[in-house]
C-alpha positions as CSV (number, residue, x, y, z in Angstrom):
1,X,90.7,116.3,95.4
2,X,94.3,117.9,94.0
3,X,96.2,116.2,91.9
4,X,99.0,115.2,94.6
5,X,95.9,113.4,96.6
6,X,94.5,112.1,93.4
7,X,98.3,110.3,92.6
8,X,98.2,109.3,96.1
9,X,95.3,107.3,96.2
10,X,96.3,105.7,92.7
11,X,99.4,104.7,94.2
12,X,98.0,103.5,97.3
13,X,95.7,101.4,95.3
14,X,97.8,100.1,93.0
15,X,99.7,98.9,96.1
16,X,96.8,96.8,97.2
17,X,96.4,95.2,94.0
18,X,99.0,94.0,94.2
19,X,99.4,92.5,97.4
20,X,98.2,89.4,96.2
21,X,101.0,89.0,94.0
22,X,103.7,89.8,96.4
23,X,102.7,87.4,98.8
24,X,102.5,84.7,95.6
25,X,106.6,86.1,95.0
26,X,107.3,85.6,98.6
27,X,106.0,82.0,99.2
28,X,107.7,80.6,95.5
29,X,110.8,82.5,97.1
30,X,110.1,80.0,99.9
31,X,110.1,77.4,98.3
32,X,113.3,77.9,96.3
33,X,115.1,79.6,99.3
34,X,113.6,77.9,102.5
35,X,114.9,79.8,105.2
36,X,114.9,77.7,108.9
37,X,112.4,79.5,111.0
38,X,109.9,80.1,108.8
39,X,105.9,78.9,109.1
40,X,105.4,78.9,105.1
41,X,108.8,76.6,105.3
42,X,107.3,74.0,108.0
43,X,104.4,74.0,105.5
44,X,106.2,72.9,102.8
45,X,108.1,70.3,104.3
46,X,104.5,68.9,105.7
47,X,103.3,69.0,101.9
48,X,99.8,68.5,100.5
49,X,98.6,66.7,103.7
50,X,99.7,69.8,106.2
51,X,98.8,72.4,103.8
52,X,95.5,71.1,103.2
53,X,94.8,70.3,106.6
54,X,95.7,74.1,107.2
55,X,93.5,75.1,104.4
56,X,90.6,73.1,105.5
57,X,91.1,74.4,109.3
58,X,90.8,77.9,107.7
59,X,87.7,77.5,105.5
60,X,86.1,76.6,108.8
61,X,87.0,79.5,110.8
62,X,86.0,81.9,107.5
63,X,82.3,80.3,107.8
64,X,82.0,81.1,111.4
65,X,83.6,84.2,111.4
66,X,80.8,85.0,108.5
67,X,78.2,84.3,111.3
68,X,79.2,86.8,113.9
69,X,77.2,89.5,113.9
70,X,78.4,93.2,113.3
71,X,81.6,95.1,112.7
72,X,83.4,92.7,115.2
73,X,82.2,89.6,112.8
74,X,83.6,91.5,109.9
75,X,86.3,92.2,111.0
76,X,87.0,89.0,112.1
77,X,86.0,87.2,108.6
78,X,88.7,89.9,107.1
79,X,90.9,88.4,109.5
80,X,90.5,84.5,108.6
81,X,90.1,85.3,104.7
82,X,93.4,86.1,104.6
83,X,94.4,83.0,106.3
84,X,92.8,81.1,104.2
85,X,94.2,82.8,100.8
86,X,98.0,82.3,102.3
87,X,97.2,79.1,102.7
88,X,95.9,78.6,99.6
89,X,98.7,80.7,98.1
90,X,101.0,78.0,99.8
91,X,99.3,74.7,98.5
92,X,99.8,76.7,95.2
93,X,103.5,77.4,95.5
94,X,103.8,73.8,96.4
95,X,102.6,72.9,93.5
96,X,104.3,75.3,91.4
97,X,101.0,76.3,90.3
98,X,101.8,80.1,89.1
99,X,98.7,82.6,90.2
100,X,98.9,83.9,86.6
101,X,97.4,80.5,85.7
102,X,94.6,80.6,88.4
103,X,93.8,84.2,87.2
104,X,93.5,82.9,83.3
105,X,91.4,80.2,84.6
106,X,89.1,82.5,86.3
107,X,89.3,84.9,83.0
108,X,88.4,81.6,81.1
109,X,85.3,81.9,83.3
110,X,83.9,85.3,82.9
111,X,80.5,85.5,80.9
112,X,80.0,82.2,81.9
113,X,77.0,80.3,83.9
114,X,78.9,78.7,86.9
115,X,76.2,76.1,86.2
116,X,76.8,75.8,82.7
117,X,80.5,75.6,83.5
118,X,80.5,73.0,86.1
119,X,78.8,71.2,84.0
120,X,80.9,71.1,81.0
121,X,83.5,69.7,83.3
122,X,85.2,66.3,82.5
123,X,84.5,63.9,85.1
């Protein structure tokens, strides 16, 4: 690979890392700035009930997109994954929760049991 093809893909992948990100930045822009026609605004002005209908609606179709079979199901589960996390993303900017503080809670996480953590959870 040359070196211009090598900084390509670097580039390219930095990009995608960061996709996540921008979309957080758009959807807080949202919510300080809502503009009239705009799906992420109608979701905030429905609040935690419309957003987490949304949400739950999304989950679903993730689960059965999971169960189609080959490239076609795949493709598909791509396609309603990425529902889901905007509408996660929203119910998140609603809440002025900042993704920074989701990604230190899953940091928090790392080397540990998921059973161990769940349960050293306060109930």
């Amino acid at each position: 690979m040359s070196a211009i093809a090598a900084w390509e893909n670097d580039m390219a992948t930095e990009e995608t890392g960061r996709v996540l990100a921008q979309l957080m930045e758009i959807i807080e822009d949202r919510r300080k700035n809502p503009p009239e026609k705009s799906y992420t605004t109608t979701l905030f002005s429905g609040g935690v009930p419309k957003i987490g209908e949304k949400i739950i609606e999304e989950a679903a179709e993730v689960v059965e997109a999971a169960g189609e079979a080959g490239d076609a199901g795949r493709e598909h589960a791509i396609h309603e994954a990425a529902d889901l996390i905007y509408h996660l993303f929203v119910m998140l900017g609603y809440k002025m929760i900042q993704l920074e503080e989701v990604e230190s809670e899953l940091a928090r996480r790392f080397g540990l049991s998921g059973l161990d953590e769940k349960a050293g959870r306060e109930k």
